[in-house]
N, C-alpha and C positions, 0 to 999 in steps of 0.2 A: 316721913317717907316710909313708904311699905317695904317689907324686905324679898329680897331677890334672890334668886338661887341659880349661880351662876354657872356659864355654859359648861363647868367641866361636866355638869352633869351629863349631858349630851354626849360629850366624847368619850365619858365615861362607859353609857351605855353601850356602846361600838362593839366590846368586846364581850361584856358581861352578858347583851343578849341572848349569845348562842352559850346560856349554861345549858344548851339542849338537854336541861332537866336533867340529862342525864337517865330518867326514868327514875326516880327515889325507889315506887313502888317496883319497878320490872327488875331493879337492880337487890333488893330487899326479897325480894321473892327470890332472882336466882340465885342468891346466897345462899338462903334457908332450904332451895329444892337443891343446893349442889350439897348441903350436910346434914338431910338429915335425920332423927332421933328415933325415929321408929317407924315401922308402914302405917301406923295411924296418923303418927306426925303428916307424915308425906300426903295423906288423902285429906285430912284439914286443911291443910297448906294450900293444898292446890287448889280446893274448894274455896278458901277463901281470895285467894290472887286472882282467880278467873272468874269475875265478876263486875269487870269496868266498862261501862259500853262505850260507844263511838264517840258520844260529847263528855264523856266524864274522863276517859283514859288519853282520847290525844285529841279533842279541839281544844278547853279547855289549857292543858299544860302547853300547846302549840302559840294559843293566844298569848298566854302570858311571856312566854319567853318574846315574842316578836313586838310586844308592845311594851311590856317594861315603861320605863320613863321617855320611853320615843316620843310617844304619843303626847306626854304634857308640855317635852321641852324643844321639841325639833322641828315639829313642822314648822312654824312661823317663822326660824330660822332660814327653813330653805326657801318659803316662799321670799320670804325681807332678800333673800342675796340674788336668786336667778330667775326671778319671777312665775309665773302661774303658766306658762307653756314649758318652761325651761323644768321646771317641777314635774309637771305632767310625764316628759319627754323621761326626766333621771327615774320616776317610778316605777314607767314601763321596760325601761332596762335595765332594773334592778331587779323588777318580779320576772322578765324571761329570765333572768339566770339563775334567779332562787327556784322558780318551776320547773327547770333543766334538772335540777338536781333533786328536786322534789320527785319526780318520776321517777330517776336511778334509786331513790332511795325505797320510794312506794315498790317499783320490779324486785329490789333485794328482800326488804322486809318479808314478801309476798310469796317468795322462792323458801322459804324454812324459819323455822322458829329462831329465834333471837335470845340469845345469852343475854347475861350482865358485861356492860361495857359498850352497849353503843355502837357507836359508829366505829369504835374499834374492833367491835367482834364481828362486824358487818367486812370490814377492811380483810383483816388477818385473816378470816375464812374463805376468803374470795379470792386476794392476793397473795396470800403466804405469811409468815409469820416476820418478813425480813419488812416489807412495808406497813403491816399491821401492826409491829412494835413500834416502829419508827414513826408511824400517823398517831396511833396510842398515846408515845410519849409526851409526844406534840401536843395534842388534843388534851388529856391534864394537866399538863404548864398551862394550857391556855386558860383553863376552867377556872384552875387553883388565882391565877391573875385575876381574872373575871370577877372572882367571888374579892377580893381583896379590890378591885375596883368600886364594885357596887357597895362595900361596905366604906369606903373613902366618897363616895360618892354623893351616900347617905348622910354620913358625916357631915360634909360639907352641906349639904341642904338641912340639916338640922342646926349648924353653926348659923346659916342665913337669916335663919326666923329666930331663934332662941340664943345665938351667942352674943357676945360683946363685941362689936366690931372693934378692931386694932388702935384705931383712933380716938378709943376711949368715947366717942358720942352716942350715946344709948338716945333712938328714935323713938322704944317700943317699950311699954313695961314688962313685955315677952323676954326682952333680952338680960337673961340672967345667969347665961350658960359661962364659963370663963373660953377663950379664943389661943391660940398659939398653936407652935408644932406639937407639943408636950401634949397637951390638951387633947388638940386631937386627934394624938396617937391613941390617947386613955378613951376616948371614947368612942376609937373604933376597935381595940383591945372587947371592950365590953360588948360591942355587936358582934364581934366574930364569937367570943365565947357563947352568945346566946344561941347559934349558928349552930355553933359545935354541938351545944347539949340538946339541941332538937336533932342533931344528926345521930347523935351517942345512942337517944331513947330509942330513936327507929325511925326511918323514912316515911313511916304509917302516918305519924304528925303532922309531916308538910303534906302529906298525901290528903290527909283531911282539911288543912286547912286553906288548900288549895281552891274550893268550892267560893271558899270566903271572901278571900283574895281575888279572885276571878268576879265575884261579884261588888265587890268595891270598886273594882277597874272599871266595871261596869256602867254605875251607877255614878263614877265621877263624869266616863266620857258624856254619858247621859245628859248631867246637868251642862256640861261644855256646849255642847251643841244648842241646847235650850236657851243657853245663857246671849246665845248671837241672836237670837229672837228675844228674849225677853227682855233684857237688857240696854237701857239706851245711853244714847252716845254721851262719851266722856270726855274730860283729859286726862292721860295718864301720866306719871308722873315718872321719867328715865331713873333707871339705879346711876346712883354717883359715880362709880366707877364706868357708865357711857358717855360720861357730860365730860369727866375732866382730863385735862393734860396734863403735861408737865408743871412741876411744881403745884400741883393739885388745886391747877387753874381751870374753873368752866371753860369749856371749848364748845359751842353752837348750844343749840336749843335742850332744856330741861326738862321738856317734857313732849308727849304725841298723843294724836286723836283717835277714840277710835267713833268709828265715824255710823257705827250701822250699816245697813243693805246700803251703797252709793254705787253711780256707776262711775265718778269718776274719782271713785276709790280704785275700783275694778280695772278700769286702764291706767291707772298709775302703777298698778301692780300686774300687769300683765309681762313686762319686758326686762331683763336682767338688769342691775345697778350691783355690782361687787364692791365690797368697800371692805373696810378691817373689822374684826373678828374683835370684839369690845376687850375680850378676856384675853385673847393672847395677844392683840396688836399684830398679827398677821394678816394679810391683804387676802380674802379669798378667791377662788376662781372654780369656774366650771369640775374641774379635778376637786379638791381639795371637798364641797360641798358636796359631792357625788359622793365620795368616800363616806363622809359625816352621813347624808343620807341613807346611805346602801347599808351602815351598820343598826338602822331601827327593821332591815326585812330579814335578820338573820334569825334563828330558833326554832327553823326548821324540822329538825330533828326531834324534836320532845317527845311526836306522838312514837315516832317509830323504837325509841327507846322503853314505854311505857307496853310491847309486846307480850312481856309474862303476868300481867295483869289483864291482859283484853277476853272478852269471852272469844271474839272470835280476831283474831289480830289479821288476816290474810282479807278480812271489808274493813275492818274498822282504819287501819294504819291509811290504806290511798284515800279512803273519804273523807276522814278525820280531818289528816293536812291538809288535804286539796282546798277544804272546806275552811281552814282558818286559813290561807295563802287568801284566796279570795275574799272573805271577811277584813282582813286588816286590809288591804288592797284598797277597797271600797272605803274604808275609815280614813285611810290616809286620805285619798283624794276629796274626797269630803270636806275635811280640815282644811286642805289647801284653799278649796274653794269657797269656804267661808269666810277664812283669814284674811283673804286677797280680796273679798268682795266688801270686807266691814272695818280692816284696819290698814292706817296708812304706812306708809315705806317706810318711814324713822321709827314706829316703832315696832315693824315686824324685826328692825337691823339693832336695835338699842336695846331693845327688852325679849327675852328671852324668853323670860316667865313672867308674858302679858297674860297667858289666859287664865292666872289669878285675880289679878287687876279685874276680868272684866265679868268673871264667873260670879251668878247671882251668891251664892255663899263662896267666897278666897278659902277656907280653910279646906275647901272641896278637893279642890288641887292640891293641897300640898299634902291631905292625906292619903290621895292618888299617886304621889309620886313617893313617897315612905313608904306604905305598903308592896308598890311593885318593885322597888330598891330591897329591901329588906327580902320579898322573896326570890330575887335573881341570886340574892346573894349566896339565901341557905342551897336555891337549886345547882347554884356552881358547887358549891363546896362541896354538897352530895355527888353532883358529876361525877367531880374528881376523884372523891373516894372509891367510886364503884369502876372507877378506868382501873384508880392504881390494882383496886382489888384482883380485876381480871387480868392485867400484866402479872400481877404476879401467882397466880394461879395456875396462869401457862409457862413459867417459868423462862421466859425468853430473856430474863436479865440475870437466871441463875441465883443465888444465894444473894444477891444483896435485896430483893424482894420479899425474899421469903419471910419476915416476920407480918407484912401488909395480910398472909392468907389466914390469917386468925379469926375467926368471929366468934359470936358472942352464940348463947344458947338457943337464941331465935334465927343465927343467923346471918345479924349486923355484923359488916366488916367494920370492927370498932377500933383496931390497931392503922387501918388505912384512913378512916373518919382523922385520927388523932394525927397522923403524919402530914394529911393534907391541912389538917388544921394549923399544923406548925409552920406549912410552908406560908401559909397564906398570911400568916403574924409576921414572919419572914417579911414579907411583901408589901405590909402595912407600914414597915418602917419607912420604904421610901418616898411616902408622903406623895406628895404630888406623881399622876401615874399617864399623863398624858402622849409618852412614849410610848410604854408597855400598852397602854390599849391602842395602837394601830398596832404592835404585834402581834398580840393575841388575837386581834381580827385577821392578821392576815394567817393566822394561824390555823382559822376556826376555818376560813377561803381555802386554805390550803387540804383541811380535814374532806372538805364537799369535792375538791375537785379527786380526791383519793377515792371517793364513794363512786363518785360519775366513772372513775377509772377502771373502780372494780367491776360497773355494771357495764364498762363500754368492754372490755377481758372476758365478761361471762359472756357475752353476746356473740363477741366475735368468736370463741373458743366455740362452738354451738354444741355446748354438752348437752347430750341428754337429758342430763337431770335439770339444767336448768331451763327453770319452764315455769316461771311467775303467773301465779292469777292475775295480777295484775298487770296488762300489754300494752297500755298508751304511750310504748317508749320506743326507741328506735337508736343504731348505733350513733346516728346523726346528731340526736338530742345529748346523748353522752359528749359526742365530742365537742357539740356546743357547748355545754357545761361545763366542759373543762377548758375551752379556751376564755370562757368569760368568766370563773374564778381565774385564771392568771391573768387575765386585762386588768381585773379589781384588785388584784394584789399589787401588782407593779404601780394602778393609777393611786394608789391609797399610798405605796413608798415603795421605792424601787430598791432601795438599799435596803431594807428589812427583805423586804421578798426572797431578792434573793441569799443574802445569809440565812434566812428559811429553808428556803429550797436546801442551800449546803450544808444544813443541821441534820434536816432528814437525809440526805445520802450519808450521811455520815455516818449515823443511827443504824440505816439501812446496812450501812457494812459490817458494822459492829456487829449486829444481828445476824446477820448473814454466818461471818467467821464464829462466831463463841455461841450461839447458840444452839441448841439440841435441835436434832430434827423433830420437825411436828409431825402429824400421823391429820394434820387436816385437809391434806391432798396439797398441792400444789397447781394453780392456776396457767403456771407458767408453759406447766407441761401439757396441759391441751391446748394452750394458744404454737406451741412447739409440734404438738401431734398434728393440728389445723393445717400448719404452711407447710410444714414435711409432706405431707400427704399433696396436695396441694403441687408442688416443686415433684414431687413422682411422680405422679402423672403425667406435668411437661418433662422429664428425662424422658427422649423418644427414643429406644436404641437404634433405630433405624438413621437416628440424625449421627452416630458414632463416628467417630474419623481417627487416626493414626497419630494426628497432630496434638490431641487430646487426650492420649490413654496415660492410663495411671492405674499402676496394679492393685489391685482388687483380691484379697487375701483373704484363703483359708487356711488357718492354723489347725492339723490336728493332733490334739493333745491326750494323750488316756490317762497322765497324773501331773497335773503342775508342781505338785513338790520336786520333780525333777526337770522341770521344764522352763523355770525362771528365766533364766540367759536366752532360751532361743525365742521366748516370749518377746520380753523385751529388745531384741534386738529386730525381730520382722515389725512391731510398729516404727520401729526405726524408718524402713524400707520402702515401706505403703506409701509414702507419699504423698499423704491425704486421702489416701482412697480409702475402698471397703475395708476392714479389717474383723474378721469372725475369729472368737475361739471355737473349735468345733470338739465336741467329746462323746462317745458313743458308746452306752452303757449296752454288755450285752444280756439279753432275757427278750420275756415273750408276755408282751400286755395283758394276754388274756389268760395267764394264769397267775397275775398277780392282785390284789384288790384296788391298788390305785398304781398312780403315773409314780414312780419314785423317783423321777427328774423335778417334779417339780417342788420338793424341797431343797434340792441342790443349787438352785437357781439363785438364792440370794449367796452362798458363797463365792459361786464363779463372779459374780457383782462384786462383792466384796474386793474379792483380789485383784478385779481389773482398777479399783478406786488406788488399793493399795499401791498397784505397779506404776499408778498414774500415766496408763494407756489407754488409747483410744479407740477401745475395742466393744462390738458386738459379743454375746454367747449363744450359742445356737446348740441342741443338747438333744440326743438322741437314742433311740431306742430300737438294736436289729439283733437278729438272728446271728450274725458274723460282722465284723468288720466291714468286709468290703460292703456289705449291703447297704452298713450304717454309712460308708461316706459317701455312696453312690446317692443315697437320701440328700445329705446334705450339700451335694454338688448339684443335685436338681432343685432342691428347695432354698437353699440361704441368700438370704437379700431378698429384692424386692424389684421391682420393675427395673430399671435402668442399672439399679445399684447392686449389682450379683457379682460371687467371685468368680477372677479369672485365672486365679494361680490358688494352686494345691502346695501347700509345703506339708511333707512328713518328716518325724525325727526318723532318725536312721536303721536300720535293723542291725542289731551285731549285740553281742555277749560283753557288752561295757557293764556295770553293775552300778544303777542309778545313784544319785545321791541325792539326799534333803536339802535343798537352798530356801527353803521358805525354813528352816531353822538350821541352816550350818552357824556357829560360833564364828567361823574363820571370814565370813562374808564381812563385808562392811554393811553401814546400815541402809546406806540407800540401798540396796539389794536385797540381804537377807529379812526375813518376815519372824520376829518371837513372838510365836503364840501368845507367851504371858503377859505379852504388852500390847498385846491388840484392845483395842474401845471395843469395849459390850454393846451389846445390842439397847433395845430401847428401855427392856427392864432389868438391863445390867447381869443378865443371869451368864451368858455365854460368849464369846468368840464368835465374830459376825460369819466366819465361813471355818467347815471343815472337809479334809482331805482326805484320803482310805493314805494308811500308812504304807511308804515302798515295800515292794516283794524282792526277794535277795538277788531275782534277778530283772532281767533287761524288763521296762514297763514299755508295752509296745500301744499303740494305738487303741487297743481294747484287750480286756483280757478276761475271760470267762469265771466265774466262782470257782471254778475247782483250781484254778493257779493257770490252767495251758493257755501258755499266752500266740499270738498271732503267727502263724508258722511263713516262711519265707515263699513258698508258692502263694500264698493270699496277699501279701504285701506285696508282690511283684505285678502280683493280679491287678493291685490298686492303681499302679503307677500305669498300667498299659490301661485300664476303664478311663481314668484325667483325660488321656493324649487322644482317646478314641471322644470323650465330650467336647474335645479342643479347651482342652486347660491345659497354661503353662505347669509343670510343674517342678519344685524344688526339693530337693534331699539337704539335711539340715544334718551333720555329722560333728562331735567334738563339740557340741555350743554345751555343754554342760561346764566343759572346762571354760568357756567364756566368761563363766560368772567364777568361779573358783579362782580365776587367775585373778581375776579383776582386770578383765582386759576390754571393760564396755569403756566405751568413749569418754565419757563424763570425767570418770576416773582416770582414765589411763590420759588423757589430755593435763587434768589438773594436776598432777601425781608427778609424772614425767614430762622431762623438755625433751624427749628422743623422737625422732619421728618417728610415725604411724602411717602404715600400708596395705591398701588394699589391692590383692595381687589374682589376676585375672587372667587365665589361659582357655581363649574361646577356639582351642580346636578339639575337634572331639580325638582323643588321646587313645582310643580304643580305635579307633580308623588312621591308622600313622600313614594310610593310601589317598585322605581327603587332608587336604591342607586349607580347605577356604576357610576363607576369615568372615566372609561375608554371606554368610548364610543367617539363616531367621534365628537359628537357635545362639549362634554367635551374637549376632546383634544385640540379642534378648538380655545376653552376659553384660554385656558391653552398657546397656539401658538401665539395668539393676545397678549397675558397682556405677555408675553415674549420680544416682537417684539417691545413693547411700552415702555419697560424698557432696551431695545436696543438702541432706540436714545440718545441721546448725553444730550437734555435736560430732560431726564428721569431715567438717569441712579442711581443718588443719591436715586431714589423712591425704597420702597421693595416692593415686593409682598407678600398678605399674601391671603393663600391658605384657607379659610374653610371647616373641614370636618363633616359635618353632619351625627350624630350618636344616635341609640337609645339604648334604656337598654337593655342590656342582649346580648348586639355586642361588641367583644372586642377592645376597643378602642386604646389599644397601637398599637395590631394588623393591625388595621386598619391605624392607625399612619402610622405605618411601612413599609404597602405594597405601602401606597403613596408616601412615601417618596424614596423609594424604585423605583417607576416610575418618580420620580422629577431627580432621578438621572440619570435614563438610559438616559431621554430626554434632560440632561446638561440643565435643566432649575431651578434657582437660584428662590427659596417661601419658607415661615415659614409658617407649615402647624398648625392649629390651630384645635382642636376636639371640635365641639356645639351641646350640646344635644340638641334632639328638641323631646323628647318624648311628652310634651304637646300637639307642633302641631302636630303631627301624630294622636294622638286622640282623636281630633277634626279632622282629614281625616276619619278616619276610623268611626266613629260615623256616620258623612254623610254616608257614606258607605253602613250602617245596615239601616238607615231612605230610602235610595233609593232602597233598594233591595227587601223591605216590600212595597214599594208605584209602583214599576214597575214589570210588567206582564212578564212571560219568553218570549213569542212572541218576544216584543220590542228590550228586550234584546240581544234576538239570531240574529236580526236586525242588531241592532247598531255591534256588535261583526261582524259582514262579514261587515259590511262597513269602520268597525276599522281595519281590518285585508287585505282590497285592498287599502287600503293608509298608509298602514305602520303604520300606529300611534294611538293606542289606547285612543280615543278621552276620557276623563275622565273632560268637561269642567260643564258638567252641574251636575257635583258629589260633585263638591269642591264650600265650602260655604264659604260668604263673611266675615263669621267670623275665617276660619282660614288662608283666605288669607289674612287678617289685622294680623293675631297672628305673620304668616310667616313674615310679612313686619317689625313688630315690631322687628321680630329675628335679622334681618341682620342688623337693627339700632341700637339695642343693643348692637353688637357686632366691633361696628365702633367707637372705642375709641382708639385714636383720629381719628376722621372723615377720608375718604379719599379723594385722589384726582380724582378720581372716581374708579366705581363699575364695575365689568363685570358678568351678570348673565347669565342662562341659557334660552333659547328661545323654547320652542317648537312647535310644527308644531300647523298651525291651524286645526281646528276638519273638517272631511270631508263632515259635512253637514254645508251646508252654511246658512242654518238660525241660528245655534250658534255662527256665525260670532262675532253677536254684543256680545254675554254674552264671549267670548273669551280677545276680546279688554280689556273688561270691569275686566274681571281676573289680566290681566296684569297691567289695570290699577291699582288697589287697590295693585298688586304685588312689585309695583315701586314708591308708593306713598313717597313725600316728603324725597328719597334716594338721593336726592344729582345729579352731573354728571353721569349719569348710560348705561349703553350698553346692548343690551339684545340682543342674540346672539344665532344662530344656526346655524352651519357647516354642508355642506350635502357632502363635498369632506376630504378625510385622505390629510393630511398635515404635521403631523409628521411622523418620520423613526429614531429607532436606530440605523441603516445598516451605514457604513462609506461613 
């Protein structure tokens, strides 16, 4: 009896296939150009790497990875189980989906030069480094298996012809080898070390000896075909292990024909017959045969790896592969149809390795299938070295990598050669590997549809820069690609698949969290800039409606070291809307030699990471102040997404404080310099601030110390109201943070309630009492919105209604309570007389109307009546704007977590600018966190 070389080999090949070469030479070159020794070095180097043409650098290495052992031990297989249409049928949807991805890979390749690593560098630079480590990792487990396959694989086909079978019957005077586990641990021990020390010397080896190998493959399939011609019909004779049952009883017939050119060989072999799998006693079926198929068209990648060798990589990479896809294509089906046309069903199903049996010289084949075995194996284990190399080069796994980036003086990563060596002896031990190779295929499945992902990302993202020589792709073909590697993964094992899938998210997270930022752009963020842009355009503001708003915030800030607390507390408030920090450096562009905003930009980033807010920066450059935020009240946002509300910190003579390094903060809040993350070369602190001035830091403040004087601030707030922005006064949030009175804290800290206390009548008008005006509303929609988020919700709101004698107060009670409910807005309304201060208004009242001329009067009344707002600033005296002040602190037992009052417009003449500020000042004195507020847009709606 002849010996046999049984089907592991077949399923062996499954995974070992796609050693996608890895590139030996493209990988060996970017070693030696990533270190090296001198600029002669570097101009030899390169001179010699860049000299592989189109059949030498990727048909070639393309072929042999896709043919390996397919070609001797597989066909005949698939034709014996699902016949010669059924074959046909699994080819042609085997090669659309390996040509799916053959294009994504040819448009990447063809878009820029190509690193060492593969389909990994191909990945991580496309997608980022979160899926490009996580496919990476993947992708060398799979390689390192591969190569541990194919050298068990080997093994096993050498034990066939030359060992002792178990049974002690020696058929052959060949069989002299001894047989066991032991055994043939030891003698795939000896092929992996041979593996090793061709990888040790340098990739150049297999590089050349790749020609050799590729012509032996050659020259066997040669004689195979010749052999169905020349060759007449026989009987052959089944290996023993097809013949017998249990108890190692014959079961059916010993032996099959092959029969020559027949035709009714040809329709005996045209229609499916499934039956058991000799070697494993598994029944097969349509699935199970597809899978075993699909795994001799993987190998894909070899040319596109072999890029730092090509003279010209951007023709050679699309023609190369295209060029062996169609070559093996043509060979497979060939096979089929000779097999099917000259050999009968029992022993396309019985004999595995008939086409030794029928080959004019047998040792033809089995030196075809040694030679392509032996070099799947070295081109895995190279793979893998040149992955781990490039992982750890980019340091995405940090210190446990780092001794892999060692090479040698030419080059050779010879510490990652040795690691992946080790892994793979690792792997040797588990003997029989028929598991691991459908993982590692579906691994290899899972690598192609991460390629097809990157090039479906680059496409839809429509950068600029990418812009392939090569165009026969389209996002269509991408996404076919990837849903037909996930049909082959799931139909190959569904249980593997997916603990796949959940390896790599897991990878991905890992990466994601502990790894260092890369500097090789991110993919994510132009598929993010694509739909954003995209989504702005459909924001129509003409489609806006009342039922919909949500404020839309500018922050302005002139020094965040004292601005922490009111930072943090307006993204509180946004609601999901716009939220900008706005800062406004004062100077004059053209007498400066650049923008010096635009190095300040990555701190403000910085700090917004830090505060873990979700905020825009927008940064500016004027003459004054007010110019600078008239700038950014016309400019900030974007189509739909513009602010609607101005908040400014306060004007007054408080003397700021450092919260981005007070000691006394806690840590969620205060910022130590000395423990901020460096930047990317660890030299500095990712953002810097201009240290406080001894006094008040206002909005802007000029080089020589004068800071924004109180007519120009007053100015601001009346430019808002005239562009129709709400705007807010933002007074005492300093002490928000100093107290530790932000939510988070004062929630977890204390069980005492928290209050937010709200008095929407304008308290500088003790003569209007409505509740229900736009700028009241506006109160009432903020302190809502703030008891909305998540860490606010525990807070009440307590509504103040100010009341005098001889107004019914239940009444009044009533109708408010009454509007709290139409607007589903949750407050305990509280009734505060305040007859005293009223009569202390109205007193001023009768003293100004005795001291002023009707003239003036009838004056000021048309200038109050063309700016809407009957200016009453220089009626009201400093003694009942103290009595007012006293009222609302009276009435804050227990204190709150802050205040929201009413704002009113500034007076239309601008020399009562300052006696206006000044109102407000004394209006807000020593209140605590306080908000002082005027809406000039409706914002609430009963309407559903």
């Amino acid at each position: 009896m002849t010996e046999r070389t049984p089907l592991l080999h077949y399923r062996l090949s499954a995974s070992g296939n796609e050693s996608e070469r890895q590139s030996p030479q493209a990988g060996h070159a970017a070693a030696e150009q990533q270190h090296p020794r001198s600029p002669r070095h570097r101009s030899d180097h390169q001179g010699q790497t860049r000299k592989l043409s189109t059949f030498f650098g990727v048909v070639i290495p393309t072929l042999l990875s896709m043919f390996s052992v397919v070609v001797f031990l597989r066909i005949g297989f698939v034709v014996g189980q699902c016949g010669l249409y059924q074959a046909f049928g699994m080819l042609l949807v085997a090669y659309v989906i390996i040509s799916l991805t053959v294009l994504s890979v040819c448009a990447i390749s063809t878009n820029g030069a190509l690193d060492a690593g593969g389909a990994y560098y191909m990945i991580s630079r496309a997608l980022g480094p979160e899926f490009g480590g996580s496919i990476g990792l993947m992708f060398f487990l799979a390689n390192v298996c591969g190569s541990a396959l194919y050298v068990l694989g080997l093994v096993e086909a050498i034990l066939a012809t030359f060992g002792v079978p178990e049974d002690g019957i020696i058929t052959s005077h060949y069989q002299v080898l001894p047989s066991g586990y032991w055994w043939a641990l030891l003698y795939g021990t000896g092929i992996a070390l041979l593996c090793l020390l061709v990888c040790l010397v340098g990739a150049h080896i297999y590089a050349k000896a790749t020609f050799l190998i590729f012509i032996v493959v050659m020259v066997v399939l040669l004689t195979i075909f010749i052999s169905f011609f020349a060759v007449a019909p026989r009987v052959v004779q089944l290996p023993s292990e097809a013949t017998q049952g249990p108890g190692n009883a014959t079961v059916g017939p010993i032996t099959a024909n092959f029969t020559g050119f027949k035709l009714d060989t040809l329709m005996g072999n045209l229609w499916a017959d499934y039956t058991r799998d000799y070697t494993t006693g598994t029944m097969m079926t349509f699935a199970t045969v597809f899978a075993v198929m699909f795994n001799g068209c993987t190998g894909i990648m070899a040319g596109s790896n072999m890029s730092g060798d090509l003279k010209n990589p951007s023709y050679s990479i699309p023609r190369g592969t295209i060029t062996a896809v169609i070559f093996t294509y043509i060979i497979y089906n060939l096979l089929c149809v000779l097999e099917a046309c000259s050999c009968d069903r029992l022993l396309l199903q019985k004999d595995y390795s008939f086409l030794r049996d029928i080959n004019i010289w047998g040792p033809f084949v089995t030196v075809g299938v040694y030679s392509s075995t032996l070099s799947a194996a070295m081109s895995n284990l190279i793979g893998a070295s040149r992955i781990l190399y490039a992982l750890a080069r980019d340091d995405l796994f940090g210190k446990v990598l780092s001794p892999a980036k060692k090479t040698s003086h030419s080059g050779n990563p010879w510490v990652s050669v040795l690691l992946s060596w080790f892994l793979v002896q690792l792997v040797l031990f588990s003997g029989k590997l028929n598991t691991i190779a459908s993982i590692v295929t579906i691994f290899f499945l899972l690598v192609y549809a991460a390629v097809d992902l990157a090039c479906l990302a680059l496409e839809w993202a429509s950068a600029p820069n990418f812009r392939p020589t090569f165009r026969y792709f389209t996002w269509h073909t991408c996404v076919l690609g990837i849903v037909g590697c996930a049909v082959m993964m799931f139909l190959i094992n569904p249980i593997y698949a997916s603990a796949s899938i959940a390896f790599m998210l897991l990878l991905l997270l890992l990466i994601h969290y502990l790894s260092p930022t890369s500097s090789w752009g991110y993919i994510s963020q132009a598929l993010i800039f694509h739909q954003v842009r995209k989504y702005l355009l459909m924001l129509d503001v003409r489609k806006d409606h009342v039922k919909f708003w949500r404020p839309q915030i500018l922050l302005m800030v002139a020094n965040p070291r004292s601005s922490v607390g009111l930072i943090t507390f307006i993204n509180d408030i946004k609601k999901s809307g716009l939220y900008v920090l706005g800062h406004i450096q004062l100077g004059d562009l053209s007498t400066l030699p650049s923008d010096p905003l635009q190095s300040q930009y990555d701190s403000w980033l910085s700090l917004v990471d830090h505060l873990n807010i979700k905020a825009f920066v927008n940064l500016t450059m004027a003459d004054s102040v007010r110019h600078g935020v008239q700038h950014l009240l016309f400019i900030s946002g974007l189509g739909g997404m513009r602010p609607n509300t101005l908040v400014l910190g306060f004007f007054d003579d408080c003397v700021p404080k450092d919260t981005l390094i007070d000691p006394t903060l806690s840590c969620s809040q205060s910022i130590d310099v000395s423990s901020l993350s460096h930047d990317l070369e660890g030299n500095s602190p990712p953002f810097h601030f201009a240290p406080l001035r001894g006094t008040s830091d206002k909005l802007g403040q000029s080089a020589d110390g004068k800071a924004l004087s109180p007519q120009e601030y007053v100015a601001i707030i009346a430019d808002a109201m005239k562009m129709c922005k709400n705007v807010v006064l933002a007074r005492y949030f300093n002490e928000f943070v100093r107290s530790e009175a932000l939510p988070p804290q004062l929630f977890s800290h204390t069980k005492s309630a928290v209050f937010i206390d709200v008095w929407p009548v304008n308290l500088l008008r003790p003569d209007s009492c409505s509740y229900v005006d736009t700028c009241s509303l506006f109160l009432l929609q903020l302190a809502c919105i703030l008891n909305m988020v998540r860490a606010w919700r525990k807070a009440t709101i307590r509504l103040f209604l100010c009341v005098e004698e001889g107004r019914s107060v239940q009444g009044a009670e009533q109708k408010l309570g009454h509007l709290l409910k139409e607007l589903r807005i949750k407050a305990h309304v509280y009734p505060v007389p305040w007859d005293q201060q009223a009569a202390l208004h109205w007193q001023r009242q009768g003293d100004f109307k005795s001291t002023e001329s009707a003239e003036s009067t009838k004056q000021e009344e048309e200038e109050e009546y063309a700016n809407s707002f009957p200016s009453n600033t220089s009626r009201l005296s400093d003694e009942y704007l103290t009595a007012v002040n006293q009222l609302v602190l009276d009435q804050a037992r227990p204190p709150p977590a802050v205040r929201f009052l009413y704002l009113p417009r500034p007076p239309a003449d601008t020399r009562r600018y300052a006696s206006y500020l000044h109102q407000l000042e004394l209006l807000t004195k020593d209140l605590g966190p306080t908000l002082l507020i005027h809406g000039v847009t409706p914002v609430i709606t009963t309407d559903l």
